[in-house]
C-alpha positions as CSV (number, residue, x, y, z in Angstrom):
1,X,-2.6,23.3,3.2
2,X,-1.4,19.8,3.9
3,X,-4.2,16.9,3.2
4,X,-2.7,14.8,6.3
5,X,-3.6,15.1,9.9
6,X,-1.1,16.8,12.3
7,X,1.4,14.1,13.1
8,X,1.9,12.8,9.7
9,X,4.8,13.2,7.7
10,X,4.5,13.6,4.0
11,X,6.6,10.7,3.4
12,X,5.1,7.2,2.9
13,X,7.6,5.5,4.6
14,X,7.3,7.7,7.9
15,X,3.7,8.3,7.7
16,X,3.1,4.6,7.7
17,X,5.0,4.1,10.4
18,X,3.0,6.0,12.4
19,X,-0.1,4.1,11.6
20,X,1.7,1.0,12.7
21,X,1.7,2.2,16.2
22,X,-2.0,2.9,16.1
23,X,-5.1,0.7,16.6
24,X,-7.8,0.8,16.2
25,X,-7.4,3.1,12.9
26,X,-9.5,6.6,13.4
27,X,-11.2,7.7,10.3
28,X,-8.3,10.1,9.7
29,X,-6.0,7.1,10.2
30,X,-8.2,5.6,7.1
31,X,-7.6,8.6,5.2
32,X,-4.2,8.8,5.5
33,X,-4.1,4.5,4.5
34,X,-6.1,5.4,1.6
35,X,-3.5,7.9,0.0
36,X,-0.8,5.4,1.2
37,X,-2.2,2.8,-0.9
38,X,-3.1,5.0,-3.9
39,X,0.8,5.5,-3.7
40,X,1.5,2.0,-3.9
41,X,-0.2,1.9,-7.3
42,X,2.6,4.6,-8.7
43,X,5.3,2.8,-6.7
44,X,4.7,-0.6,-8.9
45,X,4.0,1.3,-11.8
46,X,7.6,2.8,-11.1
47,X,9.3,-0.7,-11.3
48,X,7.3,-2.1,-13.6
49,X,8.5,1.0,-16.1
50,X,11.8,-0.4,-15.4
51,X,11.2,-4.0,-15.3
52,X,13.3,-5.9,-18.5
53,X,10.5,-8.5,-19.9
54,X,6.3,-8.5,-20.3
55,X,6.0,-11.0,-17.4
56,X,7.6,-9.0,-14.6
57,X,5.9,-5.6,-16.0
58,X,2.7,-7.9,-15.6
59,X,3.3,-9.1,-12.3
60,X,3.4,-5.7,-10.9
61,X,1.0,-3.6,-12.5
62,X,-1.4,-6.0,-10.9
63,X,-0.2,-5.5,-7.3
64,X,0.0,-1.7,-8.6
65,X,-3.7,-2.1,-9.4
66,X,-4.7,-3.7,-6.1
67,X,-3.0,-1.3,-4.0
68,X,-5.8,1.3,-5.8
69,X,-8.3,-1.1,-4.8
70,X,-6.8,-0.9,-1.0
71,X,-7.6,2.5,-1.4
72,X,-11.2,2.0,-2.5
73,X,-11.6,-0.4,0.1
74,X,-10.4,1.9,2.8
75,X,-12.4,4.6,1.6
76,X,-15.4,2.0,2.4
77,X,-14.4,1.3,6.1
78,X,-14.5,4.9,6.1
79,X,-18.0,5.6,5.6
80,X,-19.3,2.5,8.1
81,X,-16.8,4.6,10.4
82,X,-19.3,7.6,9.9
83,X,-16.7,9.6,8.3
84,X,-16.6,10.8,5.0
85,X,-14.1,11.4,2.6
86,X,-13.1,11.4,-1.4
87,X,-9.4,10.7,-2.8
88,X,-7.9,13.7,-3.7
89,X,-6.6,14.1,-7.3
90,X,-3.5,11.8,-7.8
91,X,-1.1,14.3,-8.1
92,X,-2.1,16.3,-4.7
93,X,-1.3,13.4,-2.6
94,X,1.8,14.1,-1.4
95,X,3.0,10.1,-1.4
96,X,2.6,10.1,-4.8
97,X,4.5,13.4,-5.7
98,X,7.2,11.8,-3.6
99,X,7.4,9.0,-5.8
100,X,10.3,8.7,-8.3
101,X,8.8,8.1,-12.0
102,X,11.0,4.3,-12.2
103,X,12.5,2.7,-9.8
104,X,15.4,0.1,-10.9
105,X,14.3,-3.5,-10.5
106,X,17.9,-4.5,-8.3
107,X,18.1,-7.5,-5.9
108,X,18.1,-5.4,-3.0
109,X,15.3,-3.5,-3.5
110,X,12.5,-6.3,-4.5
111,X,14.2,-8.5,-1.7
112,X,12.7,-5.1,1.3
113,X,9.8,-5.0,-0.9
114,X,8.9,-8.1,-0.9
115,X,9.7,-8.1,2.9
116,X,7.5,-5.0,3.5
117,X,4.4,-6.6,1.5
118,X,4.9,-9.6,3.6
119,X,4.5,-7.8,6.8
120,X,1.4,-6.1,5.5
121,X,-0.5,-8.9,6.4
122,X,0.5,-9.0,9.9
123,X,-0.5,-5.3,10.3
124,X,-3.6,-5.2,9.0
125,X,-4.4,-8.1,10.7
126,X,-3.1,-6.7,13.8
127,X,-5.5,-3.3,12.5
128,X,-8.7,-6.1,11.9
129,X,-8.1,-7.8,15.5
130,X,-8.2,-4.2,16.9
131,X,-11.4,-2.9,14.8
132,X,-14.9,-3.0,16.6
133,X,-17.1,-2.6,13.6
134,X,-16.9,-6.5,11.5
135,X,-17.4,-4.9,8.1
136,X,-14.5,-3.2,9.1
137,X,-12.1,-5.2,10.1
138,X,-13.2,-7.6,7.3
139,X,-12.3,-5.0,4.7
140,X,-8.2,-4.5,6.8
141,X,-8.2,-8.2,6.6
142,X,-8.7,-8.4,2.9
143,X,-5.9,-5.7,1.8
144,X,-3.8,-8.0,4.5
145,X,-4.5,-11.0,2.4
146,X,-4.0,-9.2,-0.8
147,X,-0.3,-8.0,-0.1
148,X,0.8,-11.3,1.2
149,X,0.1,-12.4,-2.7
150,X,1.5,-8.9,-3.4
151,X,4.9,-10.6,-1.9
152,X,4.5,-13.4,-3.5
153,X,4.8,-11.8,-7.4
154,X,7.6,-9.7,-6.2
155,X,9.1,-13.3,-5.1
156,X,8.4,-14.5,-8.6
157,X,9.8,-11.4,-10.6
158,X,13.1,-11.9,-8.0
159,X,12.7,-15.0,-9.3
160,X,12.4,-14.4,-12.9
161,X,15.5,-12.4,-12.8
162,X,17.6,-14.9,-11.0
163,X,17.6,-12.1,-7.7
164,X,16.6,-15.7,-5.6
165,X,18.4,-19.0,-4.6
């Protein structure tokens, strides 16, 4: 039995491009978010693993951590949606499973990430603009906030390992 709603694949990338075409978010849409962001925790911890000094490993274990906060959050707008619903273990989350166990810290890579978390802002935003309840839509706007800084380390570890101009 697949956790995700008809529609979704079971890849990250895909399934949050499906969500990017939708707004407001539907409860399932939250649920779906939620296990997204619990797979941005492994996805850091992944590079980090393969990071070559303390600082960078630092850098992203904290977005790492904040993307399980995401989750937390969204598992908040959830319930003032009148939904309910509880994370499934880690390792059921199909995201996660999908997730290589270290990911190589190259230019290229941590240049798209750092794109992607960029972007995140914009779409929860764009997610917040769209959400009739406040509590809501403040909750989106935070996680939008909190990968624009997520961006920002990744700049600094690109940084840190001469990946920037």
């Amino acid at each position: 039995m697949s956790l995700l709603p008809p529609g979704f694949p079971d890849d990250v990338f895909g399934a949050f491009e499906v969500l990017k075409g939708r707004a407001p978010l539907s409860v399932e849409d939250l649920k779906v978010l939620a296990m997204i962001e619990v797979s941005g925790e492994y996805l850091y911890q992944a590079i980090a693993r393969a990071a070559p000094d303390d600082e960078c490993k630092a850098l992203l274990k904290r977005n790492g951590q904040e993307e399980r906060g995401h989750a937390h959050r969204m598992l908040k707008a959830i319930y003032l949606k009148g939904g309910e619903f509880t994370l499934p273990a880690d390792g059921e989350i199909p995201f996660v499973r999908n997730t290589p166990q270290e990911i190589p810290t190259n230019a290229e890579f941590l240049e798209m990430l750092a794109d992607a978390e960029d972007g995140g802002d914009e779409i929860y935003a764009r997610w917040a603009d769209a959400e009739p309840d406040a509590e809501v839509a403040r909750l989106l706007r935070l996680n939008g906030r909190e990968e624009a800084r997520h961006g920002e380390r990744v700049n600094e570890v690109r940084k840190r390992l001469g990946m920037t101009a």
